[in-house]
C-alpha positions as CSV (number, residue, x, y, z in Angstrom):
1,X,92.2,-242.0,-242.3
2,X,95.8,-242.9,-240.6
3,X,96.6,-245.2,-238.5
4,X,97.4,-242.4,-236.3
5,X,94.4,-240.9,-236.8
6,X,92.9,-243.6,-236.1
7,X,94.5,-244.5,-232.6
8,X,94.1,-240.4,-231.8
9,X,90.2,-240.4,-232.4
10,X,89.9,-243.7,-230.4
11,X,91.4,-242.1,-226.9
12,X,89.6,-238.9,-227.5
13,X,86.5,-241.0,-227.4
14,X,87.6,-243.2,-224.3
15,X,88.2,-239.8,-222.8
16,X,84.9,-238.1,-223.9
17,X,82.8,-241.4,-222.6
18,X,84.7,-241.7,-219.0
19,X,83.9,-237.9,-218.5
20,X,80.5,-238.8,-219.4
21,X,79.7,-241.6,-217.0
22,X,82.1,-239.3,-214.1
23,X,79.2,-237.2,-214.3
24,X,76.5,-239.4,-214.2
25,X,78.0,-241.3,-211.1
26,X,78.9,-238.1,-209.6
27,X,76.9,-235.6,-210.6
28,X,74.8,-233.8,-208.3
29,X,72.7,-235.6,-205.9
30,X,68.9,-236.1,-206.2
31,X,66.8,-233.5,-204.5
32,X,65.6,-234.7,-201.2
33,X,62.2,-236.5,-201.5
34,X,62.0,-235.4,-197.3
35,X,58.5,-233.8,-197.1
36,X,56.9,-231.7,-194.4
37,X,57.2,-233.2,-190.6
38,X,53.4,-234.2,-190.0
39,X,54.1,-234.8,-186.5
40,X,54.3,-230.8,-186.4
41,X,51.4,-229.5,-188.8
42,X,48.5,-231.5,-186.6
43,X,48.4,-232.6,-183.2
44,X,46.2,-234.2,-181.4
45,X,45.1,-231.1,-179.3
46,X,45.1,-229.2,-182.2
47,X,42.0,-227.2,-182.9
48,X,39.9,-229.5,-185.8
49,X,36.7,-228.7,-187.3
50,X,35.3,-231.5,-190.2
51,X,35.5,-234.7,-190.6
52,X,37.2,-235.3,-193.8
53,X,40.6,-237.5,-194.9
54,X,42.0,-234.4,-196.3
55,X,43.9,-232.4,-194.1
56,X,44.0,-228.4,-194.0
57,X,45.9,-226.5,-191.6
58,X,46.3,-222.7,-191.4
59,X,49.1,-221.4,-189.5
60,X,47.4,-217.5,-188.6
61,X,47.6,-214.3,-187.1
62,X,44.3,-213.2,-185.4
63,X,45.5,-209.4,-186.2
64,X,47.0,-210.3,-189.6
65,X,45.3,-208.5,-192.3
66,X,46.2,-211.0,-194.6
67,X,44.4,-213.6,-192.4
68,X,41.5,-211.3,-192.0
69,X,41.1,-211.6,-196.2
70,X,42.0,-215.5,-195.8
71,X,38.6,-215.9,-193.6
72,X,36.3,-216.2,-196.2
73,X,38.1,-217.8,-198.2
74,X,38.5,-220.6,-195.8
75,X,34.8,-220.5,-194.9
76,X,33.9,-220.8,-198.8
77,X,36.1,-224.1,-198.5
78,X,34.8,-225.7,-195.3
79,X,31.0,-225.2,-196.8
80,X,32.1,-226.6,-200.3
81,X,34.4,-229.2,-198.9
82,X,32.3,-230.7,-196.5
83,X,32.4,-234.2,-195.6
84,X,35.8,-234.1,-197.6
85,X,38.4,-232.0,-195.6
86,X,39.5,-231.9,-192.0
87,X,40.7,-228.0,-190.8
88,X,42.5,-227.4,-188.6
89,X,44.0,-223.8,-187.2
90,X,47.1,-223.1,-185.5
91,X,48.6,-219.9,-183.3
92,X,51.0,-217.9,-185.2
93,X,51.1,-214.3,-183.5
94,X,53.5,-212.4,-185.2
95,X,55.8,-210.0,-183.0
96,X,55.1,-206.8,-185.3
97,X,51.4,-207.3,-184.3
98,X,50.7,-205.7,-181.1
99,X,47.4,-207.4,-180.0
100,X,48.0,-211.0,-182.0
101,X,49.1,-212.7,-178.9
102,X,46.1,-211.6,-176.6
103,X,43.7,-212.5,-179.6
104,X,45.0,-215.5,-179.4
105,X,44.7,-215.5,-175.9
106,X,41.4,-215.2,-176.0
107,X,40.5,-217.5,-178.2
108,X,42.3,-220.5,-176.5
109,X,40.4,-219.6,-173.1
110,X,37.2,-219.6,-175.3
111,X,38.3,-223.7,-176.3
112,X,38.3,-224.2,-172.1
113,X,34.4,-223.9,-172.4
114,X,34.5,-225.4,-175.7
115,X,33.9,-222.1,-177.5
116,X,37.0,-222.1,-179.8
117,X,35.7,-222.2,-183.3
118,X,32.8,-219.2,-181.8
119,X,35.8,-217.1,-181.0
120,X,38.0,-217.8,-183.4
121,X,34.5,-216.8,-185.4
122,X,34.4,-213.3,-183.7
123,X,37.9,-212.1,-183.9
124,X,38.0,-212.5,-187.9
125,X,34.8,-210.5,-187.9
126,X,35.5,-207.8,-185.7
127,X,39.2,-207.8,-186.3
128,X,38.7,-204.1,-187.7
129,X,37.1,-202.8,-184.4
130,X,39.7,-204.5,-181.9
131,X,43.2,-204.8,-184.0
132,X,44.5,-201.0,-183.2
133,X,43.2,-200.3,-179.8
134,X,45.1,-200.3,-176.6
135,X,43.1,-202.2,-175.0
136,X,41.3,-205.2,-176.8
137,X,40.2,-207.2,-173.9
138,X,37.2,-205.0,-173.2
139,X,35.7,-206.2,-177.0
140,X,37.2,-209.8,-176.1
141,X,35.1,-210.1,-173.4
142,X,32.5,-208.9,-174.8
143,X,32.8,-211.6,-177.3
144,X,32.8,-213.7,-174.4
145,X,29.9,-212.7,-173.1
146,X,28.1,-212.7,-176.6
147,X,29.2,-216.4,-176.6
148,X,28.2,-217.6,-173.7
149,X,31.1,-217.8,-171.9
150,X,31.5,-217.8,-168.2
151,X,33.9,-214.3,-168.5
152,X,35.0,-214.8,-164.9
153,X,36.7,-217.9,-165.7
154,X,37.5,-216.6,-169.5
155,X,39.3,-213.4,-167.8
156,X,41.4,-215.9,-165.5
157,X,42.1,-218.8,-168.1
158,X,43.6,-215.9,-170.6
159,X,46.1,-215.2,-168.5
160,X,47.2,-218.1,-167.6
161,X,50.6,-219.9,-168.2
162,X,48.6,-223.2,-169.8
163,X,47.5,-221.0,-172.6
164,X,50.8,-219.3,-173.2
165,X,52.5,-222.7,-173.5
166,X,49.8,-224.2,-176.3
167,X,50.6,-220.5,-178.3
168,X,54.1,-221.1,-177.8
169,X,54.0,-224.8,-178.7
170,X,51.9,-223.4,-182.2
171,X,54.7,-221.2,-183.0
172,X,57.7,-223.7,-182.3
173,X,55.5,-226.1,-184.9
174,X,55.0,-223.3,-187.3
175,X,58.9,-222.6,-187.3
176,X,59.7,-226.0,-187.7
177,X,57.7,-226.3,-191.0
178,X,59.1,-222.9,-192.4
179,X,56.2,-221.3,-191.5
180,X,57.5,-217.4,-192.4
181,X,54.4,-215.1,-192.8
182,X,50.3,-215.6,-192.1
183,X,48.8,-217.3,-192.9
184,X,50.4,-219.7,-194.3
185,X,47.9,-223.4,-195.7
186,X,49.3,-226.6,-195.7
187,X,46.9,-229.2,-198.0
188,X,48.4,-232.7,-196.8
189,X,51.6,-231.9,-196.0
190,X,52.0,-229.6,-198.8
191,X,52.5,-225.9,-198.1
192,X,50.1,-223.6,-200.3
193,X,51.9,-220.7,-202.3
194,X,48.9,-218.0,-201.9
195,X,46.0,-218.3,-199.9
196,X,42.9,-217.2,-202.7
197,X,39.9,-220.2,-203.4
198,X,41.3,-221.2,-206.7
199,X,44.5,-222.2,-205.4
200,X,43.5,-223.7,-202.1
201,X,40.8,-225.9,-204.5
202,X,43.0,-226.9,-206.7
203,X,45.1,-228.5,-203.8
204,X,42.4,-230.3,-202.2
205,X,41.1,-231.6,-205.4
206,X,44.3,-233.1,-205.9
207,X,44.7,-234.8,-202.9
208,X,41.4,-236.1,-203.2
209,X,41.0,-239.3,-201.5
């Protein structure tokens, strides 16, 4: 090889290398290790059931079909998981939904007399007799009533402006952690890409603590 050659070969390299370790330096950044705000998936007057380390929140639609299917599901977990896992559920109405927000009405003025989970219980299993009526309150208070509740005060606390600011403070939350559809899991911090047992298990028994 010449001299030339030689020299030629050498800058093509010196070239090649700086390119290399531009791109390195430069390159594109990391991805962001910034998880989901916990501050908005849990707070204290959020509605918990268990006693567990592990923390599962549903964001959900009391008239979401989806949600409706998720019940079980979420049943099946709290029996299997017990001891283990903290659940927790959150207000998410969804506008196309006609009777979400009153569902979820009803169910916050249920937690007044300390009746939330019984609600919550009854709307999931009835969803199919109240979702496309008119009129749902007439099957909410029954549910009341069924409960135990004092309807009176049920009726009254329903409609209040207290209970319209704890659904709105849900969905502000929900929006905050990209909450886009119902219902939509969270496994410690981590948002869950379907909703069946298998995948919901598979979560918890990784977070296992």
């Amino acid at each position: 090889m010449s001299r030339e050659a030689k020299i030629l070969l050498g800058i093509v390299f010196v070239i090649t290398a700086g390119m290399v370790a531009l791109f390195v330096i430069g390159g594109d950044p990391a991805p962001s290790s910034e998880g989901t705000d916990s501050s908005k998936l849990v707070r204290e007057s959020s509605h918990k059931t268990g006693t567990g380390p592990i923390q599962v929140v549903e964001f959900g639609d009391y008239q979401c079909p989806a949600c409706f299917q998720a019940y079980p599901v979420i049943q099946k977990i709290k029996q299997d998981y017990n001891g283990k896992i903290t659940f927790s559920f959150r207000n998410f109405p969804l506008q196309q939904h006609k009777n979400a927000v009153v569902a979820a009405r009803a169910a916050e003025a249920a937690a007044l007399q300390n009746k939330f989970w019984e609600m919550h219980d009854e709307l999931y299993q009835h969803q199919e007799e109240w979702a496309q009526v008119s009129n749902p309150s007439t099957f909410f208070d029954r549910y009341a009533k069924e409960i135990g509740l004092d309807v009176a005060k049920f009726k009254q606390d329903g409609a209040s402006a207290a209970i319209k600011k704890i659904i709105d403070s849900d969905q502000s939350d929900g929006v905050a952690v990209d909450v886009q559809a119902t219902p939509t899991f969270f496994v410690d911090g981590v948002k869950a890409d379907a909703f069946d047992y298998n995948t919901l298990k598979t979560m918890i028994d990784s977070a296992k603590k």
